[in-house]
N, C-alpha and C positions, 0 to 999 in steps of 0.2 A: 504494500500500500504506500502510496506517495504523498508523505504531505504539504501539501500546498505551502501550509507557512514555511517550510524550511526547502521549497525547489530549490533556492538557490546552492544549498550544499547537492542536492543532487545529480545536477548536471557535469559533474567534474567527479569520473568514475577513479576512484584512487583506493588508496589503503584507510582504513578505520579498526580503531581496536579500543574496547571499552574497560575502564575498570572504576570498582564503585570503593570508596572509604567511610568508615564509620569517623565520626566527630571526637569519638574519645577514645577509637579502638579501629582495628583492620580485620578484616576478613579477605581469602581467595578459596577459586573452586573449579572444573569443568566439565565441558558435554558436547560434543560434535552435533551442531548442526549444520544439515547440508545447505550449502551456499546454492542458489538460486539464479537461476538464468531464462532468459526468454527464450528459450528454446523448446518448451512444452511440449505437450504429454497430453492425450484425449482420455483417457482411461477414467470414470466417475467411478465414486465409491460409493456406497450407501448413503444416504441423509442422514446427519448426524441428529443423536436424540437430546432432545431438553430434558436437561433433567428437574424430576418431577417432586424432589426429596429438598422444599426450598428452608432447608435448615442449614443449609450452610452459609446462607447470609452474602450470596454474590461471588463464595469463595469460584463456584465451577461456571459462571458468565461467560468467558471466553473459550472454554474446554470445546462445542463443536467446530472452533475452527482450527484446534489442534490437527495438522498432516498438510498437505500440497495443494496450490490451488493455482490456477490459470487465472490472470489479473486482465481486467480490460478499464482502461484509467483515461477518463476525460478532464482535463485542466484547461481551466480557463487562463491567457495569457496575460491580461492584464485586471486583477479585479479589483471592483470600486471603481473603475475606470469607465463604466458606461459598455464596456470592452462585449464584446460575442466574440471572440476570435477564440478556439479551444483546440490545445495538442493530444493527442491520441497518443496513449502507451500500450504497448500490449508485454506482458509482462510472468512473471512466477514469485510466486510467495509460499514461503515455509514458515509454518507454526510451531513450537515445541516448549512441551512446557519445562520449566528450568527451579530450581533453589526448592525440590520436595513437592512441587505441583504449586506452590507458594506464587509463581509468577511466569511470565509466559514469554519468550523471545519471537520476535517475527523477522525475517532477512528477505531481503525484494531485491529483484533484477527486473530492469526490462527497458524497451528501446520504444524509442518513438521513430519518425523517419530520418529524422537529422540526431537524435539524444541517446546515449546510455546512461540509464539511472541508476544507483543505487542506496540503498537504505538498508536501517535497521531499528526496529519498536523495542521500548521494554515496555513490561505491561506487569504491574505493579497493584498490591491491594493493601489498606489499611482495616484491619480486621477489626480493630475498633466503629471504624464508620461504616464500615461497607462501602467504601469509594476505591476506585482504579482511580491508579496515575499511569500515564500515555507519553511515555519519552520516546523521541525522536533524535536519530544523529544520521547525516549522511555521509559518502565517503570522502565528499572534498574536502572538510577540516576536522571529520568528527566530533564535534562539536554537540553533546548532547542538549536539547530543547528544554524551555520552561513545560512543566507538564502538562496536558489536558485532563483535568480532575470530573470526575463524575460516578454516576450509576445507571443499572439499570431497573426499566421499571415498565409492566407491562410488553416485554419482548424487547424492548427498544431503549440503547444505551445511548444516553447527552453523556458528553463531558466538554469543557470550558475553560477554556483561558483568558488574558489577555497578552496581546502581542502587538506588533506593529507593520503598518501595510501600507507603502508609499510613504513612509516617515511620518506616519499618525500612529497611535495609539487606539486597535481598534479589538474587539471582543472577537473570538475565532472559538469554533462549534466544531465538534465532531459528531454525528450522530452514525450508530450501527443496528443495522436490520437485519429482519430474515437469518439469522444466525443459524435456527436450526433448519435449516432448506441447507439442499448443494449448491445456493446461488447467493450467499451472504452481500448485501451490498453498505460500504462504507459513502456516506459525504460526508464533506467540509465548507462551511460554510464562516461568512465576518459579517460584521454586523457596525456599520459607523453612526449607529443612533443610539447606542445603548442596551443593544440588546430588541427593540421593538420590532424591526424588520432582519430579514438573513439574505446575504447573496450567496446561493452556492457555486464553489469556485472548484469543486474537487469530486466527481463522481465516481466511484471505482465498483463494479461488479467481479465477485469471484466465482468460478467455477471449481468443483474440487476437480483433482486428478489424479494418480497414481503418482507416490512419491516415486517409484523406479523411472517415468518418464522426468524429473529433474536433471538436467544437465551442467557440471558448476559452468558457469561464465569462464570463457579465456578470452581478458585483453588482448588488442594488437601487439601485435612484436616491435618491441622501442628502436628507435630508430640508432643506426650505431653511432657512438659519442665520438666527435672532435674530438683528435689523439694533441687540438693546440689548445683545446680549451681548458680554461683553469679546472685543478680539480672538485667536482662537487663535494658539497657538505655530507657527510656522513648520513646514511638512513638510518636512523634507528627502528626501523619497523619490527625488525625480528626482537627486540633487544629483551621482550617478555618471554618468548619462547622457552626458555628453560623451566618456566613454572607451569607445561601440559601437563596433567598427570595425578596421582595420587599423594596425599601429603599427610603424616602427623604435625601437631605443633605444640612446644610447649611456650606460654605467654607468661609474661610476667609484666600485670598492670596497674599503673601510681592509680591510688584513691586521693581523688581532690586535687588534682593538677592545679600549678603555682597557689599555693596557699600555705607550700611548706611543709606540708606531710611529705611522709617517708614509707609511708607505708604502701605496700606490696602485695600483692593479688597473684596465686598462680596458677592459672590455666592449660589443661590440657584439651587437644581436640585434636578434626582430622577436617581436612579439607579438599578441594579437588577443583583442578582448573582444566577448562576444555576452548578447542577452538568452535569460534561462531562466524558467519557470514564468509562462508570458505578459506579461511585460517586468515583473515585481514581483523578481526576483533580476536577477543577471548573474552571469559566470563571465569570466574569465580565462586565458589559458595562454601563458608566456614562457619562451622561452628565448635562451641569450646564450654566446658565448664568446669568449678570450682567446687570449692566445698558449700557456697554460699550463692551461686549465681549460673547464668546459662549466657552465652551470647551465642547468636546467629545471624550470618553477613550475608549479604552477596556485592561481588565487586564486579564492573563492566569497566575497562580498558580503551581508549580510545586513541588514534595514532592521526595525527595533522599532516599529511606527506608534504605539505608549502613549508611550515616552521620546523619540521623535522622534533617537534614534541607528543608528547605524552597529556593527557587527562585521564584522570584516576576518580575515578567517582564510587558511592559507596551507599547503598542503601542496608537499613536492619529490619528485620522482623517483625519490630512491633509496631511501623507503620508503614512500611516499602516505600518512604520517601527518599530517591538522590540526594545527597547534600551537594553542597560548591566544590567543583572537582577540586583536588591538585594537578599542578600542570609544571611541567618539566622536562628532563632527559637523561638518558644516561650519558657519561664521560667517563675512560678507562678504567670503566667495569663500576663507576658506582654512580646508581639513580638517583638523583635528588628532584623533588617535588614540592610547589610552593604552596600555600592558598592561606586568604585573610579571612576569618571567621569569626564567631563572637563564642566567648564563655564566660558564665554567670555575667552576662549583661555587658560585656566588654569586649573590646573589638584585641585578637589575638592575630599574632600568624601561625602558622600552622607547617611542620615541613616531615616528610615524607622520607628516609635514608636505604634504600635497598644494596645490600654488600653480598661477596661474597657468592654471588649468584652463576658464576660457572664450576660449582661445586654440588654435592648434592645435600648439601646444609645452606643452604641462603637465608641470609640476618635480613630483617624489616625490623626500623622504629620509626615512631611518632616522636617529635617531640614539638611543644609549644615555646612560642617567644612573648612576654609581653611589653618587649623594651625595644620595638621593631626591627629584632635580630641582632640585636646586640651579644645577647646570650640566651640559650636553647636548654630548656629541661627538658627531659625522654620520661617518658608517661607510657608507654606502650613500645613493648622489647617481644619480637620474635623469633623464635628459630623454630626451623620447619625440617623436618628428615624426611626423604620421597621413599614411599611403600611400593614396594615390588610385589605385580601380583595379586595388591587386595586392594578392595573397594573400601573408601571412609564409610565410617560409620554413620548410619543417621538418624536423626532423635528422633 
């Protein structure tokens, strides 16, 4: 599915790799989903069933579009603009749900006559409200989206943002249909009155299909580099790659970061990280507990191929909200990752340390500044051993 407020990263087919960070703690994890190409498959499966058991509170909303589907995607070129002018995508999307059934990954490929597109959704639920959050990142800077928050409610899922469309400040809708039919259809629509009228700017129908007819996407062959031209900047695209796999971890985490405690938390857990949107993201999912407590993460990665950085983003369990990524790189062999955040009411930074990571023990810590880096406490210390052979455990 394409969405409209974020075409612009889409049309610049590149690398994207997502990771998610907790505020006071980290999580990683993985699962191969297949990467998606317009290259489709005729093959329909049964209609998927609603389910009819509604005590889980919204948790299984998106479950029938779990598997493959053939995308046919009308966008309007210019909207709010008075505009009719609309591009045709014809397209594949893959569903899968991710972090325990807890949330749901979608990857998109598809081409228009002149465009190769691509994307990728997380789909997120806060089991307190009963709302989905709707994150969006495409491949030209991976850049994950402000969310589209919402529910559903008689067959038919709103969720709502605000965003900005020609350099206003305007309300953007998602609504989704027909979910349980083989023909689920998405729009998007804005709204520059407040909400009182919608223009729809994003029509997309799916058909299901046989996931064996998915074909990954193969970019053109790059063109060969000038042996006079300077050398390019380093890609860090692989630079996560050592962390696909199975993982124990033991954690060691400060209660009450800058306030001056000393005191120490130790956690044990298992974690697992897998490639998503044909090995250009990855995902994450950890969990860990104490004598006293449980945490459980999921983290999605994302890769800028123009800045040659990283965004590290980080949702938990008890509300599947993204926080403010970190953003960064690696340099001979060790990651550093930035971001400004607030704790207990105050505006912090926040920095990220990955070491050690062409070994099969790689170090992660957290540490907070509140003296705009002057000087760094570490609040959260990791070391991870890679399990040969077994599957983490899960709660």
């Amino acid at each position: 599915m394409i969405a409209l407020k974020s075409i612009s990263f889409f049309f610049l087919a590149g690398s994207l790799l997502l990771l998610v960070r907790p505020a006071a703690g980290f999580a990683p994890q993985d699962s191969d989903a297949a990467g998606a190409a317009a290259k489709t498959g005729q093959e329909v499966a049964p209609a998927p069933t609603a389910p009819n058991d509604k005590s889980h509170g919204g948790a299984q909303d998106f479950d029938p579009l779990i598997g493959a589907w053939k995308e046919h995607t009308r966008i309007r070129q210019h909207p709010l603009t008075g505009s009719d002018t609309w591009i045709e995508f014809e397209g594949i999307d893959v569903y899968r749900k991710i972090w325990d059934g807890r949330a749901i990954i979608a990857e998109y490929e598809g081409d228009s006559n002149t465009r190769h597109a691509e994307g990728l959704m997380l789909y997120t639920r806060n089991p307190e409200t009963n709302q989905w959050s709707i994150y969006f990142a495409g491949s030209g800077d991976g850049k994950v989206t402000a969310p589209n928050a919402g529910e559903f409610k008689n067959g038919q899922g709103e969720f709502y943002t605000q965003d900005t469309v020609n350099g206003r400040l305007r309300y953007n809708r998602y609504i989704w249909s027909k979910l349980t039919t083989n023909s689920p259809r998405f729009e998007e629509s804005w709204s520059a009155d407040g909400g009182k009228t919608w223009e729809v700017d994003n029509i997309t129908d799916l058909t299901r299909i046989s996931e064996d007819a998915v074909k990954p996407y193969v970019p053109p062959t790059a063109a060969t580099a000038d042996s006079n031209a300077a050398p390019a900047e380093r890609d860090g695209q692989h630079d996560f790659d050592f962390y696909f796999g199975d993982w124990k971890y033991h954690l060691k985490r400060l209660e009450n970061p800058l306030t001056g405690s000393t005191r120490w938390v130790d956690f044990e857990g298992t974690g697992h990280c897998f490639k998503v949107w044909n090995g250009r993201a990855n995902l994450d999912e950890f969990e860990a507990d104490s004598a006293t407590g449980h945490i459980e993460g999921l983290t999605l990665r994302t890769y800028n191929p123009a800045t040659h950085q990283w965004s590290l983003y980080w949702a938990n369990s008890k509300d599947g909200k993204v926080v403010v990524p970190q953003i960064g790189q690696f340099k001979d062999g060790r990651g550093e990752f930035y971001a400004q955040d607030m704790l207990n009411g105050k505006s912090i930074f926040i920095r990220f340390l990955w070491t050690n990571t062409a070994t099969g023990t790689p170090h992660f810590e957290q540490s907070f500044s509140a003296d705009g880096g002057k000087t760094w406490e570490a609040n959260w210390i990791t070391d991870q051993t890679r399990v040969q052979d077994e599957s983490p455990k899960t709660h």
